[in-house]
N, C-alpha and C positions, 0 to 999 in steps of 0.2 A: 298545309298552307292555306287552303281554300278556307277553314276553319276562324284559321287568325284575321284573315281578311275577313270575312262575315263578323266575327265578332270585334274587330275593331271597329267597323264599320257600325253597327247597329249601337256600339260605347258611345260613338262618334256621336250621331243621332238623338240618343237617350240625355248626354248629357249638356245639350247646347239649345234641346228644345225649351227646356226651363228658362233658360238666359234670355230667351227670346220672348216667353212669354213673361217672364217675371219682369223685364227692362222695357215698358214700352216707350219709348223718350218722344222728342219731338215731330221726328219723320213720320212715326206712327200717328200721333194727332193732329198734323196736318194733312196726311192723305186723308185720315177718318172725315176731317170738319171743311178739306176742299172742297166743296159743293153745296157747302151755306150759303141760302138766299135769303135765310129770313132768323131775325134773334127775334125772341119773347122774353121779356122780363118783365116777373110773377113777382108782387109784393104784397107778401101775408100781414097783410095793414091790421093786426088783433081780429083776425076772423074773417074781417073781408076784404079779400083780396084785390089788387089791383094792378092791371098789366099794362104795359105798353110792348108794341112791334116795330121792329130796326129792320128797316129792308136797303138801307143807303150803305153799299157795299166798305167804304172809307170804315165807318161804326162796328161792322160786322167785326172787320179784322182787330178791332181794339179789344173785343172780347174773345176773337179766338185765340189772341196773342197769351192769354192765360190759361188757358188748355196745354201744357207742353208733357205732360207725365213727371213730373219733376216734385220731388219733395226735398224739403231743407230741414233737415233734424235739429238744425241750431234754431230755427222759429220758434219751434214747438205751438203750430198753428193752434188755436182754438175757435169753432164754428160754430152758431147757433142758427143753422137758416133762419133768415127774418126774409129770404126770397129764394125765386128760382132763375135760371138761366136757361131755356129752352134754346138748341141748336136745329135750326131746321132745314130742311133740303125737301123741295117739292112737296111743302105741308108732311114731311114724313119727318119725325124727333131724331135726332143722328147722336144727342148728349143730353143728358140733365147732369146739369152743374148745380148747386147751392151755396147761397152766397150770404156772408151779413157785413152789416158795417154798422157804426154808432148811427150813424142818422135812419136809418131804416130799424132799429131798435132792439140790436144785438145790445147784448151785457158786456161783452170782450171790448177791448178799445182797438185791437185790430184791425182791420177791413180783410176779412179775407174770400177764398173761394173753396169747396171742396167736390170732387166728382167722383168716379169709378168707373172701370171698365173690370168685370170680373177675373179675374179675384181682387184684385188690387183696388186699394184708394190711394188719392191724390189730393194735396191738399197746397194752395201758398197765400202769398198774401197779392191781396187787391192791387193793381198797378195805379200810379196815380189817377191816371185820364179813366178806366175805368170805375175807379171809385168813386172821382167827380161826376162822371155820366148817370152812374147808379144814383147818385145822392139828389144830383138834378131831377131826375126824370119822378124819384118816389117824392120830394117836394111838391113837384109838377100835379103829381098824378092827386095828391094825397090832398095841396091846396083846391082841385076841380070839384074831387068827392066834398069835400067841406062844402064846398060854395052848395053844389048840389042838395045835396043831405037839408041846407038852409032853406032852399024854395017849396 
């Protein structure tokens, strides 16, 4: 008896730690990215890059709202980082996300996002307001470096 209980026990175990780790869904990336104070968003502008920092908590959640572990087979996302998404908590990196959209200079007509937590990838498409955010800010950034680059 002792036997059957041990090894159902240890079946028990063996076969549900996979599920766990294999399924990390929303609960799992909102505990991981609850203690985001600060976004970075890295745009590989052909070589040289250009960032801006989101520390106004409202912004943060627009972007963690795309983190959920969630992939959609019927997308069939396609990514070409044309940037980064740095998650940050006390200057320490908590996610690197990568992201493109047409106006940042992906090939895809998409806007999408994709990340990892090992073993796994993650991949969906860009939510409205974050896409508009993304497009503003690398406009933003991209029109300063011009002006610059001129003087």
């Amino acid at each position: 008896m002792k036997n059957v209980s041990l090894g159902l026990a240890l079946f028990t175990l063996v076969a549900c730690s996979p599920v766990s780790q294999k399924n990390k869904g929303k609960k799992y990336f909102a505990d991981l990215l609850k203690d985001v104070d600060k976004i970075q968003l890295k745009f590989f502008n052909h070589g040289d890059t250009l960032a801006e920092s989101i520390t106004d908590q409202t912004e943060i959640d627009i972007y963690k709202e795309l983190i959920t572990g969630k992939r959609d087979p019927k997308q069939k996302i396609k990514c070409d980082s044309t940037g980064e998404i740095l998650f940050l908590s006390k200057k320490d990196v908590i996610l690197h996300a990568w992201f493109s959209s047409r106006a940042t200079g992906s090939k895809y007509d998409k806007a999408c996002v994709t990340y990892s937590v090992e073993p796994e990838s993650y991949g969906s498409a860009l939510t409205v307001r974050s896409g508009q955010d993304i497009d503003d800010y690398y406009y933003k950034l991209r029109s300063t470096a011009n002006r610059m680059a001129q003087h």
